[in-house]
N, C-alpha and C positions, 0 to 999 in steps of 0.2 A: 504493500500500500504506500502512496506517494505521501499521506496525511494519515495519521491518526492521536485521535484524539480519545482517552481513556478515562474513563472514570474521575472525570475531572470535577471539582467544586468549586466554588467561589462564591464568599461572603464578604461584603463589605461591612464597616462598622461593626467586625462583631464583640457582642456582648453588651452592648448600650440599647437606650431605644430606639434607634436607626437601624437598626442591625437590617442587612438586604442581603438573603440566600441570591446571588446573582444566577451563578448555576451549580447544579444539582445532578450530581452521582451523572454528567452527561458520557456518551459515545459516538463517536462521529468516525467512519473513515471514508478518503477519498482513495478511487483507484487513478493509476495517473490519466490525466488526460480527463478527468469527472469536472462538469462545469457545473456546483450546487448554488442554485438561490435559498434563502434564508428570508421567511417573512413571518410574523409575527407585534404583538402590540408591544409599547413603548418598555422599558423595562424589563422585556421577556429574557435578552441576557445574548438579542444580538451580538453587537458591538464588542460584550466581555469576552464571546467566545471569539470571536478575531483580535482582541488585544491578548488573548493566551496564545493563540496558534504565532502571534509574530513575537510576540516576549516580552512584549508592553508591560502586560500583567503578567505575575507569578500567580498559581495557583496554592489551595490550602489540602486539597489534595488530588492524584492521580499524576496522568504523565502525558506526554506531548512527544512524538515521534515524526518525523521527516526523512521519509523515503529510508524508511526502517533505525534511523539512528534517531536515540533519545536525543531533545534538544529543552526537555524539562524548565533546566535550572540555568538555559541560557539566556542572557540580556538579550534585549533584541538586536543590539548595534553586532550581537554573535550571528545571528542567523540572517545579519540584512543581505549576504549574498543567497542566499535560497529564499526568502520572500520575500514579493513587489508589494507595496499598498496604495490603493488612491483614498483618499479620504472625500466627507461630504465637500468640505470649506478648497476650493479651486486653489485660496490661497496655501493651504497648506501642505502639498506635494512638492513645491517649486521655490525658487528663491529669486523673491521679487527683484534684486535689485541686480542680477547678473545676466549676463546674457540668454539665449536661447540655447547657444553653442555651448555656452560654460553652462547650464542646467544639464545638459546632454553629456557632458564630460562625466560628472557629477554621477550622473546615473549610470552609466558607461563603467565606472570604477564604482561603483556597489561592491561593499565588502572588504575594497583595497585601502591601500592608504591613500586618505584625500590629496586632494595635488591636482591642478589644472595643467601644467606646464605640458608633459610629454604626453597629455591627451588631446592637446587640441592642436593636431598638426595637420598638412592640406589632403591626406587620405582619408583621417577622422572626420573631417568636416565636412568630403565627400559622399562618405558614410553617413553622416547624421543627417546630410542635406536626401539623401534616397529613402531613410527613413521618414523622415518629415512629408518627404511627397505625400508615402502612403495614407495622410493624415486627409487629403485635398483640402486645404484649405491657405496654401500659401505661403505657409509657414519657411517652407525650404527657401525662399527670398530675402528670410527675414535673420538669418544666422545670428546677425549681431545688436539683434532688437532687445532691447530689456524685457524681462519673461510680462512686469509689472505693468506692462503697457497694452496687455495683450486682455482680452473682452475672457468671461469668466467660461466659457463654454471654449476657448482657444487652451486653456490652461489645462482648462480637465482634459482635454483631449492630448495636448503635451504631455500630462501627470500619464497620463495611460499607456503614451508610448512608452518614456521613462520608463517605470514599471513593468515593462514589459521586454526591454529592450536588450539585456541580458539572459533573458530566457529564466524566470526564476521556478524554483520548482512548485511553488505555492504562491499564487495570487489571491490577493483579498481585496475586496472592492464595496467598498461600506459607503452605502446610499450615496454614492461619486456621481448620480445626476441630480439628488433631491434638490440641489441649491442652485440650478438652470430654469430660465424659461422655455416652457414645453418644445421649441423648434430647437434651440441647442440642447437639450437633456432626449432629445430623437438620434440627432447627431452623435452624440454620445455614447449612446444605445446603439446606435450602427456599427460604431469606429472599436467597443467592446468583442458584440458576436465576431466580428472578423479577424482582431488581433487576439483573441483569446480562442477561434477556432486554428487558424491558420499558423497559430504558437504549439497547439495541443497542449496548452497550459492548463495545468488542473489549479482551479479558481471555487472561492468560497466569495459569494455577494451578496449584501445586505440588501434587500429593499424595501420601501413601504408599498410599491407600487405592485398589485396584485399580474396585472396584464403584462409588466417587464417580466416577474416573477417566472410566468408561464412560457413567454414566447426563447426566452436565451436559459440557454442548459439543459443536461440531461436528467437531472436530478431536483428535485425538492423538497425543501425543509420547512414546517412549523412550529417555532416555538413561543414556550406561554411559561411564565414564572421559572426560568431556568433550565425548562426539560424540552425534548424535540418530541411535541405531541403528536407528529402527521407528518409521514413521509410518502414520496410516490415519484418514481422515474417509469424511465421506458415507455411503453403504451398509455399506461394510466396518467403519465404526467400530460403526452400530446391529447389526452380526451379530454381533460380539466378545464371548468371554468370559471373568470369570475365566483361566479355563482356557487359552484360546487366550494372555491376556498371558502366562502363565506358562511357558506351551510357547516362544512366543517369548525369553523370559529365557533358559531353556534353553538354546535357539541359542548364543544371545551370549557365555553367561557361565559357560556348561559344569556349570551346576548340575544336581542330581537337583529333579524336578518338586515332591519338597516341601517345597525348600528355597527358603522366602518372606522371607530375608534382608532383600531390597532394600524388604518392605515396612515393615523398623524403622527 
């Protein structure tokens, strides 16, 4: 397995009155090349379970394995050569005040030691400019543009390439269109399925959005107060709809059908 995830827990605050089981005796494995969405309502323990798999968060107990080697009790800056992340916030994948070319450097040398110098030479930059194409939107014109100047659906879509751009063995993609207006969070939506098919990157994604959920990945996930209540790939994932997640929330969480809570 390219991912797995073990028996994992997480509590914040505990032993006060905050105290928040985030997740709960969880199990997750990916095989390589498995593309999972992850939906669920606020607090279900999304997000905690991709701040474990990158090393964000320590867990309280269970273990964390990558392409069969424990990576438990590694920092994340240990495992940033094996996984890529986009985050919601555009600004937060990239580094507003450096170039295009220096962002790409940057990500280029994921896991090495930082240093811009012997990255950005006229082969590299021929390289980052072929990469950028694949983006279509112009970007390979723009090598020496500040990242900061660039419109927020330009950003995600750099964050993605970045991320992607060394081939990491686990991708995580946490609600990286929520904070686009609808025509660039499509854009985005696109520029994903195809770098994450045409990669064979096996990728965990967060989303609130029920219809992205469905149409990108082989695999899917629901979770609710820390547990993965509903899963379904293969056949059952391509027959699913709207409707059918909804009905299953239902189940779970004792909601009226249209009450779509869990997707704010």
């Amino acid at each position: 397995m390219m991912l797995t995830v073990r028996n994992i827990s997480k509590t914040f605050f505990a032993g006060t009155v905050n105290e928040r089981k985030a997740l709960i005796n969880l199990d997750l494995e990916l095989a390589e090349g498995d593309f999972v969405t992850i939906i669920g309502s606020n607090g279900a323990g999304k997000s905690t379970l991709l701040n474990v798999v990158s090393g964000r968060l320590g867990v309280d107990e269970g273990e964390v394995l990558i392409d069969g080697r424990e990576v438990t009790r590694n920092a994340e800056h240990k495992r940033a050569a094996e996984v890529g992340r986009v985050f919601q916030d555009p600004l937060a994948g990239t580094a507003p005040s450096l170039t295009i070319e220096e962002n790409l450097a940057l990500a280029y040398r994921r896991g090495q030691s930082r240093g811009l110098g012997r990255a950005l030479n006229g082969k590299r930059r021929e390289l980052f400019a072929d990469k950028l194409k694949t983006l279509e939107l112009g970007l390979e014109n723009r090598l020496s543009a500040q990242v900061g100047l660039l419109s927020g659906g330009q950003r995600q879509a750099l964050s993605l390439l970045m991320s992607s751009m060394t081939k990491p063995k686990i991708m995580l993609l946490d609600e990286h269109t929520a904070a686009l207006d609808p025509q660039r969070a499509e854009l985005v939506t696109d520029l994903t399925h195809r770098i994450v098919e045409e990669g064979g990157l096996t990728t965990l994604m967060v989303t609130h959005n029920m219809e992205q959920a469905l149409r990108l990945g082989n695999r899917l996930i629901m979770m609710h107060e820390g547990r993965i209540v509903y899963e379904a790939d293969g056949e059952l994932k391509k027959k699913l709809t709207v409707h059918d997640l909804l009905e299953q929330f239902v189940k779970i969480k004792g909601a009226t059908l249209s009450d779509q809570a869990f997707l704010g």
